[in-house]
N, C-alpha and C positions, 0 to 999 in steps of 0.2 A: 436820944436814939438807943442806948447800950442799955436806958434804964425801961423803954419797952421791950427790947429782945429777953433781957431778963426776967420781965413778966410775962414775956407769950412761955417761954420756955419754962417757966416754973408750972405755969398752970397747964401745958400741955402734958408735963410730968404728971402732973397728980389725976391727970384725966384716965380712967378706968380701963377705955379702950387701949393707951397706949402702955399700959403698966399689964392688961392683957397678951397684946401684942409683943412686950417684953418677953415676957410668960412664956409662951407659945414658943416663937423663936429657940427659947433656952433647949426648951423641951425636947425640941426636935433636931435639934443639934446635939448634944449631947445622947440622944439616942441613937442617931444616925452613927456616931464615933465608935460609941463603944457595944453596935451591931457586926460593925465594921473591921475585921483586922486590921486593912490598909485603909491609911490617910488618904489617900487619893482618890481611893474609892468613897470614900465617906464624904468629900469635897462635889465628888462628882453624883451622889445621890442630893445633894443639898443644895444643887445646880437649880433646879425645876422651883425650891423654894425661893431662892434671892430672884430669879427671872420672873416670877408672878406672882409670889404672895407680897413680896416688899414692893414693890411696883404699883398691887392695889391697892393696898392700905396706903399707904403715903399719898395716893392722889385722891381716893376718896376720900379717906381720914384730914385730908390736909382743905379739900374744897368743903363738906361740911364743916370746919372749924371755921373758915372765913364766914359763912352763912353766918352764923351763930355770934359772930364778934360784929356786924354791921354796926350795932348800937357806939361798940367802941371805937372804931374804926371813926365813925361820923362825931365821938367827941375828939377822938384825936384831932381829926380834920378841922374840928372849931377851932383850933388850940392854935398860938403863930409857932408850928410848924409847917415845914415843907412835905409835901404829898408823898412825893419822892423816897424821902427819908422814911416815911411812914410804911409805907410799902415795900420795903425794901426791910425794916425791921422785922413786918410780918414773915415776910423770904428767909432771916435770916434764925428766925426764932423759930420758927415751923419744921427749916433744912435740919439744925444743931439739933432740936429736941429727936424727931424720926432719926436722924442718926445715930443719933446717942443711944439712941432703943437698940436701935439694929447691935450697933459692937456692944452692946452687954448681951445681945439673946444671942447673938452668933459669931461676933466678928473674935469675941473672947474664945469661946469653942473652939473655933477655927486655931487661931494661933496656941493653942494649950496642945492641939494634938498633932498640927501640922505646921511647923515654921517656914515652908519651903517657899519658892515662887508664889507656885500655885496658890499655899493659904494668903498669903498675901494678896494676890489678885485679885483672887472672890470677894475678901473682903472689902478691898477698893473701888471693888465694882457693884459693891452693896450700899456703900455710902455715896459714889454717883446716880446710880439708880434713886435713891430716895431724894436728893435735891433736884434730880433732873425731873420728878416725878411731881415734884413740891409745884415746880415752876408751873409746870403744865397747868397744877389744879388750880393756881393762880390766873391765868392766860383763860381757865374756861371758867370760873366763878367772878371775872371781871366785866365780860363781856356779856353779861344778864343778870338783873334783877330777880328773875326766878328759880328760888334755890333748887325746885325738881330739876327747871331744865340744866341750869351747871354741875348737878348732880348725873342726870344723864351723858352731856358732851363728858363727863369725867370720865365716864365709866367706857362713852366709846373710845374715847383715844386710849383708852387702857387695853381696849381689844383690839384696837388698829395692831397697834403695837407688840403686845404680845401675841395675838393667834392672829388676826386677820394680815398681817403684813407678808410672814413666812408663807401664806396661804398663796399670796399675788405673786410673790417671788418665783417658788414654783410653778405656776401656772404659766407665767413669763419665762421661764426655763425652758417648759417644756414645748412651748411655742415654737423658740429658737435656737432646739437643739440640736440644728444641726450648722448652726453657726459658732464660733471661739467666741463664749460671752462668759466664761468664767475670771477675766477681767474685769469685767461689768460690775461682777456679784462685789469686788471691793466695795466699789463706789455704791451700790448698794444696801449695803451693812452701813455705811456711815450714814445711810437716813434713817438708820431705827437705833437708837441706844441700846435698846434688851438685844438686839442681833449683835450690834457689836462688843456687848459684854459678852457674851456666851463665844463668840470665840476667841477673845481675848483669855478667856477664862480657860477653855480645851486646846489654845495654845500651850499654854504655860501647864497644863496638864499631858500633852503629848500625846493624846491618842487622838490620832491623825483618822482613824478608820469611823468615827463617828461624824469626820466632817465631807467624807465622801471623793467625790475624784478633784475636788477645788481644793483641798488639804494644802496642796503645793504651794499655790497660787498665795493660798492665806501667808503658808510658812515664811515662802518668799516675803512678801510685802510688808507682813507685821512682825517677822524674825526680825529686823533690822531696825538700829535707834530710829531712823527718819520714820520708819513706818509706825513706831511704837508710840514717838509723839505726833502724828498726825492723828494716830487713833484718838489719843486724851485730849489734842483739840478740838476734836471732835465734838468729843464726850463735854466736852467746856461749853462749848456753843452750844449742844443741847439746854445750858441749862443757863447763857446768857442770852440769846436770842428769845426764846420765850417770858423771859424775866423781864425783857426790856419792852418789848412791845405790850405786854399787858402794865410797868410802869407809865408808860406813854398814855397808853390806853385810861389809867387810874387818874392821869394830869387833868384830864379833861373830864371827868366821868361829873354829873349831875347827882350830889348824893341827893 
């Protein structure tokens, strides 16, 4: 098992896109910083990158890579290992390598110019985003043979999630606004990962006036330890629930 993780991770190293992706990252961090007098400010323009460019690249970058490895996949499969194991290597070589990208293009940036909570946060919620992201493109390149269409479901759950969710949420606000549903919107952020990074992230950055008249509600709930690890259970199950049912999914699949 350690000596596949080893080889997805080496060779998704040397893969162009993610030495790219590197790239990019650095670039943009480091420019953001030092545009930026304040670190917090620079945290908070760099918001919009970890909440949608890391999010896509990790789930399309990660479901094209499965496409492409079929061949090997089906000799592992010939081999007396267990399925399981196998799939779970590719999870785990896929998660390490995307993360390893992310903290050299930004997660180092971050911490060189901001050591506070906050850099902290961002960065933690850079490296959940990209396993939580892995899983997904796992969960939708298991469940079809046609790499357009796993290619497509990748691409929507990446808009559910970043643009189309905040979209419903709204629209369900505005519905019920003259009922006390700003309790609700908790329980709501805990179905979308990229919702609940972004305010995990403008908590710990404090400007309250960006999260609107719910500010409280969040302060309240997520200021406090119970509520801080309820959030990262959260964040946990984003990325063991999906993992597991496309494992199941993988036990059984007809290569």
């Amino acid at each position: 098992m350690k000596k596949i993780v080893k080889y997805v991770i080496i060779d998704i190293l040397r893969n162009r896109i993610i030495i790219g992706y590197t790239f990019l990252l650095t670039i943009l961090s480091f420019s953001v910083f030092n545009l930026e007098t304040n670190a917090s400010k620079g945290i908070l323009s760099l918001l919009n990158v970890i909440l949608i460019i890391v999010p896509l690249v990790s789930i399309i970058f990660s479901t094209i890579y499965l496409y492409n490895a079929t061949e090997f996949i089906e000799l592992l499969v010939s081999q007396p290992l267990k399925r399981k194991n196998i799939w779970i290597s590719q999870f785990a070589g896929l998660s390490l390598a995307l993360s390893l990208a992310f903290l050299i293009g930004t997660g180092i940036p971050i911490l060189l110019f901001d050591e506070s909570g906050a850099g902290l946060m961002i960065t933690l919620m850079g490296v959940f985003l990209s396993v939580i992201f892995v899983a997904l493109a796992m969960l939708a390149a298991v469940f079809t043979r046609d790499k357009a269409k796993g290619i497509g479901i990748s691409i929507l759950l990446w808009l559910f999630f970043a643009l189309l969710y905040d979209g419903l949420v709204l629209f369900l606000l505005f519905q019920l606004m003259d009922y006390p549903v700003e309790k609700g919107l908790v329980a709501l952020s805990m179905l979308n990962p990229v919702d609940l990074s972004r305010i995990l992230i403008l908590l710990k950055l404090d400007i309250s006036a960006l999260m609107g008249a719910t500010s409280a509600v969040f302060n309240s709930f997520f200021g406090q330890n119970w509520g801080m690890i309820l959030a990262f259970t959260a964040m946990l199950l984003w990325i063991f629930i999906p993992l597991g049912i496309s494992i199941r999914k993988f036990n059984t699949k007809d290569l």
